[in-house]
C-alpha positions in Angstrom: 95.1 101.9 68.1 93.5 105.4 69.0 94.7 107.0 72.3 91.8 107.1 75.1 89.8 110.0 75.5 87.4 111.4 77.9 84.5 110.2 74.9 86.1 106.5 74.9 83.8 103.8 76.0 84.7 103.0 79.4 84.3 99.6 78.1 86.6 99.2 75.0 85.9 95.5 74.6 82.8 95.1 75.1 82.2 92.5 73.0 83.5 90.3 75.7 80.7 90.1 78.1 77.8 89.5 75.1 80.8 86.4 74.4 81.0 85.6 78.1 76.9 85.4 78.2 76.4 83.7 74.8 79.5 80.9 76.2 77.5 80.8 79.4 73.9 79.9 77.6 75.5 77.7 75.2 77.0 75.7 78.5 73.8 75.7 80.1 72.3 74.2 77.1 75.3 71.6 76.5 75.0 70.6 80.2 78.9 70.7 81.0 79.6 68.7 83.5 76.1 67.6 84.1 74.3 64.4 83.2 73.6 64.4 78.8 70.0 65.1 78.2 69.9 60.9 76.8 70.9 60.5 80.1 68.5 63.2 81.8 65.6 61.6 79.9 66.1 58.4 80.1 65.9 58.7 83.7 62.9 60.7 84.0 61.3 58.5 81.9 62.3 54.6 82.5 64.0 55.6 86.4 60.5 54.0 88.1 58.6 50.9 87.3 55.8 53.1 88.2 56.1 55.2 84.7 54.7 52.1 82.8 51.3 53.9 83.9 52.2 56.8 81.5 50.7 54.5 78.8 47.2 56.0 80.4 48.1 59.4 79.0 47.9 58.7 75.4 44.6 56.3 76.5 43.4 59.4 78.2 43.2 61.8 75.4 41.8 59.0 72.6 39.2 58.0 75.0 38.1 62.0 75.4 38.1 63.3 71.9 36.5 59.9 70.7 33.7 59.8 73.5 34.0 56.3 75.3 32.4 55.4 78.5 32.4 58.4 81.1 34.1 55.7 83.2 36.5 54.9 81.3 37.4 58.1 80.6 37.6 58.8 84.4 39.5 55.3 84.8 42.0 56.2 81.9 42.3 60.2 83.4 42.6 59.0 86.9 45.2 56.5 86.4 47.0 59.4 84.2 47.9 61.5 86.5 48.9 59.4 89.1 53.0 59.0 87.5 52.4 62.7 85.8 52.3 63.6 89.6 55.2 61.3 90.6 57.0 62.8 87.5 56.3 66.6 88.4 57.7 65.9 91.6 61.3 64.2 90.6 61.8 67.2 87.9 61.0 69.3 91.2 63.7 67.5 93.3 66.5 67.8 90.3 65.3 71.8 90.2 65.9 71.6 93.7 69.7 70.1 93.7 70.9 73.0 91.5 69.1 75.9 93.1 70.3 77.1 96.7 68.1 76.3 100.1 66.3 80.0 99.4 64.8 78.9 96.0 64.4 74.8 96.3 62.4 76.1 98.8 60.5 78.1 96.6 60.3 76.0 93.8 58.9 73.5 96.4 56.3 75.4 97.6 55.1 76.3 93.9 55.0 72.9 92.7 54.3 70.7 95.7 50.7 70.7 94.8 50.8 71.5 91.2 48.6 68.8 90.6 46.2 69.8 93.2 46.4 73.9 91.3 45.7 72.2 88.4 42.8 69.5 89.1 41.5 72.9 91.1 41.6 75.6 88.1 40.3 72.8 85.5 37.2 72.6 87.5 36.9 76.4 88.5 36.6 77.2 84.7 34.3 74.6 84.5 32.4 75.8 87.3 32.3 72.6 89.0 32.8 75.1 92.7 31.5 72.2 94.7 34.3 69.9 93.2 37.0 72.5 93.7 35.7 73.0 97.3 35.2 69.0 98.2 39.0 68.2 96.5 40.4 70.4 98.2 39.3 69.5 101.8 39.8 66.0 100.5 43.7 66.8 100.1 44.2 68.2 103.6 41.8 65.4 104.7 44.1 62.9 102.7 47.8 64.0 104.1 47.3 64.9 107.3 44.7 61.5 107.8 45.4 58.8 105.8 49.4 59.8 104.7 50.8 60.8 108.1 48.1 58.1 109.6 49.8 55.3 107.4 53.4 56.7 108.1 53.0 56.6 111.7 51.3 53.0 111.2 54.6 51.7 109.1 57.3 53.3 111.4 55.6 52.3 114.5 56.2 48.5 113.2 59.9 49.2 113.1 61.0 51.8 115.7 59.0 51.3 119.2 58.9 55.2 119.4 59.9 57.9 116.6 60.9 61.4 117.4 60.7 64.4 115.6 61.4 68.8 116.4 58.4 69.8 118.4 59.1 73.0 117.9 58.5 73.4 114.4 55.6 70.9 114.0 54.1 72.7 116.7 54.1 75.8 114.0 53.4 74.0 111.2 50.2 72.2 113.5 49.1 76.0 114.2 49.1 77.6 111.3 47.5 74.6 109.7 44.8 75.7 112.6 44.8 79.4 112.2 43.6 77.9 108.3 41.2 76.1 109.6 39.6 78.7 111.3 39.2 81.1 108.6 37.0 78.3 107.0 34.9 78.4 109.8 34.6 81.9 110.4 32.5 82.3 106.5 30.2 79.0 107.7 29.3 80.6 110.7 28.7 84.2 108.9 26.7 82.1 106.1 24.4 79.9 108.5 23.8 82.5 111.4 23.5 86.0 110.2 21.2 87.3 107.3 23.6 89.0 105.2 25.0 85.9 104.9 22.2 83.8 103.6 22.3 83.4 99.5 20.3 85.8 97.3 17.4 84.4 96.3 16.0 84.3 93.5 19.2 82.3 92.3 19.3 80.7 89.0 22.4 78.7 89.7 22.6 75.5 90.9 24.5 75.0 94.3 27.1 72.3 93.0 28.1 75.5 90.6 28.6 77.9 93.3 25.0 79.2 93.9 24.6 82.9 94.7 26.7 83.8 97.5 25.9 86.9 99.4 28.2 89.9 98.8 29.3 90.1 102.5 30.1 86.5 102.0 32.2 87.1 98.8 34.0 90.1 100.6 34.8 88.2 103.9 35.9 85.1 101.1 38.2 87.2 99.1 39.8 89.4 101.9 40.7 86.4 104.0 42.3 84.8 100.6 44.7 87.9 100.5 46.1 88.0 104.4 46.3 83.8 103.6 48.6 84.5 100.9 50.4 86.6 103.3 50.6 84.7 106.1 52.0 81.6 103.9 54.5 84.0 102.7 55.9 85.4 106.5 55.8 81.5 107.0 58.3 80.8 104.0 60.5 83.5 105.5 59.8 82.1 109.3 60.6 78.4 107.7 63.7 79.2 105.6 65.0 82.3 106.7 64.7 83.0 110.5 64.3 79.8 111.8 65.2 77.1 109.5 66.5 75.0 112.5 63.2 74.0 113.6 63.0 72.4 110.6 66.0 70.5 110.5 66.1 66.5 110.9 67.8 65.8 114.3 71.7 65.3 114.5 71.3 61.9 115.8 69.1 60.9 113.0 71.0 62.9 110.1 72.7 60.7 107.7 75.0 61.9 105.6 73.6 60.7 102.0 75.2 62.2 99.0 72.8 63.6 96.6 73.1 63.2 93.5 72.0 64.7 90.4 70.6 63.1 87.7 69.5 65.2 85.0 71.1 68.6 84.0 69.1 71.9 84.8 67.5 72.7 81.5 66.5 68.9 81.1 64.6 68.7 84.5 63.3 72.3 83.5 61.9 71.2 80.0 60.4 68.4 81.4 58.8 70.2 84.4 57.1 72.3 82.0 56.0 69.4 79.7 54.7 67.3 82.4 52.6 70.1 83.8 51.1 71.2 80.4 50.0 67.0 80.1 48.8 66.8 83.7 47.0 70.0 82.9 45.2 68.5 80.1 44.5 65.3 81.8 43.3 67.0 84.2 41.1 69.0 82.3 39.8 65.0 81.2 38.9 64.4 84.3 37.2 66.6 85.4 35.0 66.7 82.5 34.0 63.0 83.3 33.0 63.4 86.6 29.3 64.6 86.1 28.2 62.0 83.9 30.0 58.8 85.7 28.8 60.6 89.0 25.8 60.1 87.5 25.7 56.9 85.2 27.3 54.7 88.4 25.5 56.2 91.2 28.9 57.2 92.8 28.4 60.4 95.2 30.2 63.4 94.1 31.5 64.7 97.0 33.2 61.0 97.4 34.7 61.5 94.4 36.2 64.7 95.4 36.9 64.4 98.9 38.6 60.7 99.0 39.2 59.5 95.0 40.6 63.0 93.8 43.3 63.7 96.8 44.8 59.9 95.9 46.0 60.8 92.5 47.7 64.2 93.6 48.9 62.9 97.2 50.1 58.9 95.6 54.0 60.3 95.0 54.0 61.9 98.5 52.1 59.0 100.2 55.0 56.8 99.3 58.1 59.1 99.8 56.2 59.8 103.5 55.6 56.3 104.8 59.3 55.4 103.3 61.1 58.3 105.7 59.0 56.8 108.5 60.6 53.8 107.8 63.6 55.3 108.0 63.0 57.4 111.0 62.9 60.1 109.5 59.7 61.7 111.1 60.6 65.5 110.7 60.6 64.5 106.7 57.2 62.8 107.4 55.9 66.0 109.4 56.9 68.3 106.5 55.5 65.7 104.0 51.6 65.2 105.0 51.8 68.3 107.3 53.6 71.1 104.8 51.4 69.7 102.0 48.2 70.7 104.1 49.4 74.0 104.6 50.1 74.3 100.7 46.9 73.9 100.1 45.1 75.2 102.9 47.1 78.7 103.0 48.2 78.7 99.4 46.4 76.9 97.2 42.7 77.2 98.0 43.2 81.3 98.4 44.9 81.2 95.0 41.9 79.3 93.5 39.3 82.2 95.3 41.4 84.8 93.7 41.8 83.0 90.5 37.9 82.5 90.4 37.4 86.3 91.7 39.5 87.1 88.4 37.4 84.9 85.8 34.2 85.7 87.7 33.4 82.7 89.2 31.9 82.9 92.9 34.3 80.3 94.8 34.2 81.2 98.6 35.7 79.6 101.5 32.2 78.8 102.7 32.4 74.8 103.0 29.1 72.8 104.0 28.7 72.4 107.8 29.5 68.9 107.7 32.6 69.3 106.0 33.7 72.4 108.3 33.2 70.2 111.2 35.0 67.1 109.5 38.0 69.5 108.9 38.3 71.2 112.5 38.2 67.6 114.4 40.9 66.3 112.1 43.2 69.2 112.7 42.2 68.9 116.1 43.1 65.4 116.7 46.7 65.8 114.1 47.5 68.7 116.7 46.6 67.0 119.9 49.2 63.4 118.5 52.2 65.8 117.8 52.1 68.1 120.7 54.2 65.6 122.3 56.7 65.3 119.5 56.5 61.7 119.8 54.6 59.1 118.2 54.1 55.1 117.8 52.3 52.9 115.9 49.1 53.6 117.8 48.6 57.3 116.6 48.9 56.3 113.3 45.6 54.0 113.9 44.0 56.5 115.4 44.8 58.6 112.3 43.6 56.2 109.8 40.9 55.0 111.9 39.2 58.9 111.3 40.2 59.0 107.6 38.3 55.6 107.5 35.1 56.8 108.9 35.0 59.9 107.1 35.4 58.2 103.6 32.6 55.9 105.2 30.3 59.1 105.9 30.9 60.6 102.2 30.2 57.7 100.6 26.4 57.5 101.9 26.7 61.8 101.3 23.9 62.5 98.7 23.7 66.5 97.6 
């Protein structure tokens, strides 16, 4: 062996670490210790009655590429999506169980509307902008109405009174209001000043955007940036400073043991593979809407605002009303509530800045009606969990609104 000099590698045996890496990879991809990848699979796949609807996905793409009915396309689409969404979220979950609080949390909040991102950028290169805009009211509309309505509605059956951390519903209620606001800020610029009014003349239809004014586009796009930042301090405010707002309450804690069932590069593969077939499905879907809109005399801001929101919010709809059962209402809060800031402070600013990027107009200038829809319901969601109580009663109230909106965009004609 020849004697160390000042030229040696500090290193002699380097060879170790590529070894160590290499044994590490090979691990990862053998899943030692973790659940086989039959296993993984298998569970992912035949762990819910609910996945016999996955038949729809095959259905889905035959009935596209060989033109059938628009409405069966949309019926084959629709139906699609519904266990793809169920099936993004349990890849999400297993994700979740091998990452640390710090990144579950931030795979969460990337995928927790994934199927909202993608229903929303499948119609934005479409330039349906009316269909991004009216599905993704009809998501907030959806969770904070109809799921937290019918989870408050189940629970109050079973416990005379649920509790839950006022404090941090309280700051999940505000900033869900501060997003609310900047919605209404670019209607009121838009109907009462003229720089906001469109440019005329405009060749563009309205349902694909129109011809927003360029102080209209600039207040649009600047509020989408400081969005994305405030959803950002609020991931650091939720997980980092004050995560104990957001914990379940120690006499309702129950010490369940979670357990994994797929290893990390299985739930990882499959997250990516169910996205890429939810993003073509989606892509089905939307490309049916005009025509059945049309054929069946079905109103297209219904379809966006109350049939779209079920296939994205289905998963979530069930896992909420289920932790109501349970008393579990902080899980029910960060459910319906949490989801509507996803989408109010993450997703829809994304979709501005996505169609800024592709050169599509998308602004956060909603119709009138649909402004004022949005502000009572966050209005009457904040006023019912000030209290940080609830019953049965609320969650009537709740649906009771979510009814009588669907009622008012079913008779909507553009």
């Amino acid at each position: 062996m020849s004697p160390t000099s000042e030229t040696s590698p500090l290193l002699g045996n380097s060879n170790l670490r590529s070894d160590s890496w290499s044994c590490r990879i090979l691990r990862v991809i053998k899943a030692d210790g973790e659940p086989s990848w039959a296993k993984s699979f298998k569970f992912i796949l035949f762990g819910s009655w609910a996945n016999i609807l996955l038949l729809f996905v095959p259905l889905s793409i035959v009935s596209h590429h060989l033109r059938w009915d628009a409405a069966l396309r949309f019926t084959f689409s629709f139906m699609a999506i519904i266990p793809l969404a169920k099936l993004l979220g349990e890849a999400t979950d297993e994700l979740s169980i091998k990452l640390g609080q710090t990144l579950s949390g931030l795979l969460n909040a990337s995928f927790g509307n994934a199927v909202e991102i993608i229903i929303g950028i499948a119609a934005l290169l479409n330039g349906e902008l009316r269909l991004v805009q009216t599905s993704m009211l009809g998501s907030i509309l959806s969770n904070i109405l109809l799921v937290l309505g019918c989870s408050f509605l189940a629970g109050g059956f079973y416990h005379t009174e649920g509790s839950f951390n006022l404090t941090g519903a309280q700051a999940s209620a505000s900033l869900m209001t501060l997003s609310c606001i900047t919605l209404v800020i670019p209607a009121a610029y838009a109907s009462t000043t003229r720089s906001g009014l469109p440019e005329i003349p405009c060749d563009i239809p309205d349902d694909k955007g129109g011809c927003p004014s360029p102080g209209l586009l600039a207040i649009s796009r600047g509020t989408a940036v400081l969005l994305l930042f405030v959803y950002c301090a609020y991931l650091v405010f939720q997980l980092y400073t004050h995560p104990q707002y957001f914990r379940l309450n120690l006499s309702d804690e129950e010490d369940e043991e979670t357990s994994s069932h797929m290893n990390m590069m299985a739930a990882a593969s499959s997250l990516l593979l169910v996205t890429i077939a939810t993003a073509f499905c989606a892509e089905y879907l939307v490309a049916s809407i005009e025509e059945t809109a049309q054929r069946y005399h079905i109103p297209k801001a219904f379809i966006g605002v109350i049939l779209l929101p079920i296939v994205g919010n289905a998963a979530e709809h069930v896992t909420s009303v289920w932790m109501a059962l349970k008393n579990k209402y902080e899980l029910t809060i960060s459910i319906c509530v949490g989801s509507s800031i996803q989408i109010s402070a993450l997703v829809i600013p994304l979709l501005v800045i996505v169609g800024w990027i592709v050169g599509q107009p998308l602004t956060l200038h909603f119709e009138n009606f649909e402004t004022i829809v949005l502000f009572v319901s966050v209005l009457l969601v904040s006023l019912l969990i000030m209290d940080g109580k609830t019953n049965y009663m609320e969650g009537l109230m709740l649906t009771t609104l979510y009814l009588v909106i669907a009622l008012a965009f079913w008779v909507t004609t553009e």
